[in-house]
C-alpha positions in Angstrom: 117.1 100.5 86.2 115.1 97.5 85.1 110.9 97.6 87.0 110.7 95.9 89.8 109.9 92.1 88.9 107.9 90.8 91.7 104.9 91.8 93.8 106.1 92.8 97.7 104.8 90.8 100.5 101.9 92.6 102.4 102.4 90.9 105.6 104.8 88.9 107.1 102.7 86.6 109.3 102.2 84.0 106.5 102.4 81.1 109.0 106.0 79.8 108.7 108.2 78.9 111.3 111.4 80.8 110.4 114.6 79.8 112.6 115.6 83.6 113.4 112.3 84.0 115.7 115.4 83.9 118.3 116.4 87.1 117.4 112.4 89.0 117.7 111.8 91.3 120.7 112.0 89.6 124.2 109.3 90.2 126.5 106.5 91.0 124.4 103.4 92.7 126.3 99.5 93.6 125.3 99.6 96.0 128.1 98.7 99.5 126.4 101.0 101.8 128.5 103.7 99.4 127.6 103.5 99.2 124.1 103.0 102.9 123.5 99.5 103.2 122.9 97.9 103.8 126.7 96.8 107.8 127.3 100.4 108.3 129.1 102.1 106.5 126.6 100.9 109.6 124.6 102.2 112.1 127.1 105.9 110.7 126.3 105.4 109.9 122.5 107.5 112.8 121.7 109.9 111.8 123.3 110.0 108.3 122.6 111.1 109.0 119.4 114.7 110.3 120.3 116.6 107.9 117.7 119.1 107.2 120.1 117.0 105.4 122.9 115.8 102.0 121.8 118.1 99.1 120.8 119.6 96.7 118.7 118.3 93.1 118.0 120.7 90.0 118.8 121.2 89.6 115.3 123.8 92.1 115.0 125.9 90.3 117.4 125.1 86.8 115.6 127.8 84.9 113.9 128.3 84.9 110.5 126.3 81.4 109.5 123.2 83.2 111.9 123.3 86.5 109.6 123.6 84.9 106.2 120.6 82.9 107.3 118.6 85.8 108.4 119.5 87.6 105.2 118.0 85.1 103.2 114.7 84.0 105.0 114.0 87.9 104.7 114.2 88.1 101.5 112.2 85.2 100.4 109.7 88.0 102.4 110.3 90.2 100.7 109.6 88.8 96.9 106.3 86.6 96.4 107.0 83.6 94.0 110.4 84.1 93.4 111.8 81.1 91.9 114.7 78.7 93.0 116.7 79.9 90.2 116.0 83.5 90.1 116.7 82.9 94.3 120.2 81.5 92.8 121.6 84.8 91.6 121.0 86.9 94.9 121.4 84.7 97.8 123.6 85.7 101.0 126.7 83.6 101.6 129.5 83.8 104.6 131.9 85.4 102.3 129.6 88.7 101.4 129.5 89.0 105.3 131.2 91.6 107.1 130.9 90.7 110.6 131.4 92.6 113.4 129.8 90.8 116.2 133.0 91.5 118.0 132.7 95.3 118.5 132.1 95.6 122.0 130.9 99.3 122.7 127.1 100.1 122.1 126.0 100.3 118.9 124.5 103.8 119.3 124.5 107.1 116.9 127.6 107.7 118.5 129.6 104.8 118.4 129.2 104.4 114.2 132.9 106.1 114.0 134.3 103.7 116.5 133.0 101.1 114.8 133.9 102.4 110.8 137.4 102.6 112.4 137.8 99.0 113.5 135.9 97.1 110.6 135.5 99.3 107.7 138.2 98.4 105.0 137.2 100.8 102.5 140.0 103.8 102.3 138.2 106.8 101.9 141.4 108.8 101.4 141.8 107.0 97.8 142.5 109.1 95.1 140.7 108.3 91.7 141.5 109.2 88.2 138.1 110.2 87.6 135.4 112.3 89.4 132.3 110.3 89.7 129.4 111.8 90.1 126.9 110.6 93.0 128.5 106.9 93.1 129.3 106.8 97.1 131.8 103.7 98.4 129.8 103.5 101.7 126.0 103.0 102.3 124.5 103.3 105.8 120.9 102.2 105.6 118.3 102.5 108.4 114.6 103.1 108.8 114.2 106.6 110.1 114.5 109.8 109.0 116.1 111.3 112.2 118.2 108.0 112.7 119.7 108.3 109.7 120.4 112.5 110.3 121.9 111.4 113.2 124.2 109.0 112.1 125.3 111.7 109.6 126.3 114.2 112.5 128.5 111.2 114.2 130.4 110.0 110.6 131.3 113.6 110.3 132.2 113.9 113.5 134.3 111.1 113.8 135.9 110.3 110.5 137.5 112.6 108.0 134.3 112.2 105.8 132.9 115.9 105.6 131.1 115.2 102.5 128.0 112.4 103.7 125.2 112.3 101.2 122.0 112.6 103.1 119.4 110.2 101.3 116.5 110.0 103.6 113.1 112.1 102.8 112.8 114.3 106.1 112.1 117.9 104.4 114.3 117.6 101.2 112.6 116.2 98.0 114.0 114.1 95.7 114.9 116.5 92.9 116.9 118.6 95.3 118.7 115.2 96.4 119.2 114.3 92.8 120.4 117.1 91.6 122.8 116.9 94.4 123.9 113.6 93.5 124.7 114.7 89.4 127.5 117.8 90.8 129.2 116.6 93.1 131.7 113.4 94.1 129.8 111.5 97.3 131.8 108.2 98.9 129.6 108.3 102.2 125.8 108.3 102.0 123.4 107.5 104.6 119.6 106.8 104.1 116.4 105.0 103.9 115.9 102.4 101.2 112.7 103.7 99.7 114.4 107.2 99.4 118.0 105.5 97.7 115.4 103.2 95.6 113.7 106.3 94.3 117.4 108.4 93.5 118.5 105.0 91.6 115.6 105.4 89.5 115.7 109.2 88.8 117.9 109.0 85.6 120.6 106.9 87.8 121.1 109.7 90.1 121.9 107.2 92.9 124.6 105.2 91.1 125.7 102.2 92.6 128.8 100.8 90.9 131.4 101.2 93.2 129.6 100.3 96.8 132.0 98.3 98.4 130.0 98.6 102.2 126.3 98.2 102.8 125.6 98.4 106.4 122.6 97.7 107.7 121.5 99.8 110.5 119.3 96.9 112.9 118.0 99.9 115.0 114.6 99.2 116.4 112.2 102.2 116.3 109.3 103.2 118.6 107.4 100.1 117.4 109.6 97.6 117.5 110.5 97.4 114.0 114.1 98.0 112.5 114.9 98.3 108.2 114.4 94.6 107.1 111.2 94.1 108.8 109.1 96.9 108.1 106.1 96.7 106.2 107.0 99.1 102.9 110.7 99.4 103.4 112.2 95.8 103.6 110.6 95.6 100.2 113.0 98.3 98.6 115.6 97.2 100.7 116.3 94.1 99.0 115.0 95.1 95.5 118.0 97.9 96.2 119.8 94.3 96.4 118.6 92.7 94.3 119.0 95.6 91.1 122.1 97.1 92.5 124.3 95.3 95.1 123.8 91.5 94.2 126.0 92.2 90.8 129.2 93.1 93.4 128.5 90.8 95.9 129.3 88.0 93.0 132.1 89.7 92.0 133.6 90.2 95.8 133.9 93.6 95.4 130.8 94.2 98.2 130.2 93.4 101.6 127.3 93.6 104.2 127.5 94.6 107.4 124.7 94.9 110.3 125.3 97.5 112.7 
């Protein structure tokens, strides 16, 4: 795993006027009850943080054109100063676009089997001649820990997958994950990107030749931010990109998909 070339962005209210503002949070309030910082907001904090209750931005319902644009202005945010041709070899296009803007059911913990059922092409039932070693076909990123252990309990639940790699960093360290990912075959795992970053870079752990799905989870959390937006985790998610799915995406071997 080559070091990771460029500096991350600190903020992302440098000023521009980016043509996916459509897609930000309707209805915006500086109310402090509202926005989860008032004295009763505090009374319901723990529960606001139930993984299933908040919702998806538009921008998983977008058309193709929409998402590939998105993709790309966030990772110009992403990497400071990276240069028209470096941008070249890991830009977004239509075809590396799975999209599913016409799944019609909630896209809730609990509808992720529906949903691998109708758009997924990956067969997970496909023998190999070989046994690799932690080198999953499917990658569900989001930006919680308990999102991402929930959406574990529904692919089980609802697909034949028993085996789901478990990649996020709520009370497991990354050795035990590691060492994990070196015994056994893995074709489903589901994570953050810091944590999957991290296992790519622990003596290739993490391997991530034979992705052929990367599905962005565009859940929202508590404070309105979802995995390509937040400050210290859109900046591994696209170096994970960048250093490990970009190579497949140019050979059409890898598709993205937002959930």
């Amino acid at each position: 795993m080559s070091k990771r070339r460029y500096q991350a962005v600190e903020s992302l209210d440098d000023g521009l006027d980016y043509a996916v503002d459509d897609y930000s949070v309707e209805n915006e309030t500086n109310d402090p009850e509202a926005s989860g910082t008032g004295p009763k907001a505090n009374k319901r904090k723990k529960k606001d943080r139930n993984p299933s209750k908040f919702g998806n931005p538009a921008i998983a319902l977008a058309d193709t054109p929409a998402q590939v644009a998105f993709f790309n202005q966030k990772l110009k945010l992403a990497f400071k100063g990276i240069t028209e041709l470096e941008l070249a070899t890991c830009t977004f296009t239509d075809d590396c676009i799975l999209n599913s803007s016409s799944f019609d059911k909630p896209r809730t913990t609990s509808n992720i089997g529906a949903w691998l059922k109708e758009f997924s092409k990956v067969d997970l039932e496909r023998k190999f001649k070989t046994n690799p070693k932690g080198s999953p076909r499917i990658l569900i990123i989001t930006c919680e820990n308990n999102r991402a252990k929930e959406l574990i309990k529904h692919v089980q639940k609802a697909t034949s997958v028993r085996q789901v790699a478990s990649l996020h960093a709520r009370k497991v360290k990354v050795a035990e994950q590691a060492a994990f990912l070196k015994k056994g075959q893995v074709d489903f795992a589901i994570g953050t990107p810091t944590r999957m970053l991290k296992l790519t870079e622990n003596k290739g752990a993490l391997k991530m030749d034979r992705v052929e799905l990367v599905i962005i989870d565009c859940f929202r959390d508590a404070k309105d931010r979802m995995v390509v937006d937040m400050p210290g985790c859109f900046e591994d998610l696209f170096t994970l990109f960048r250093e490990c799915f970009f190579p497949n995406i140019m050979k059409n071997t890898l598709q993205v998909a937002l959930y």
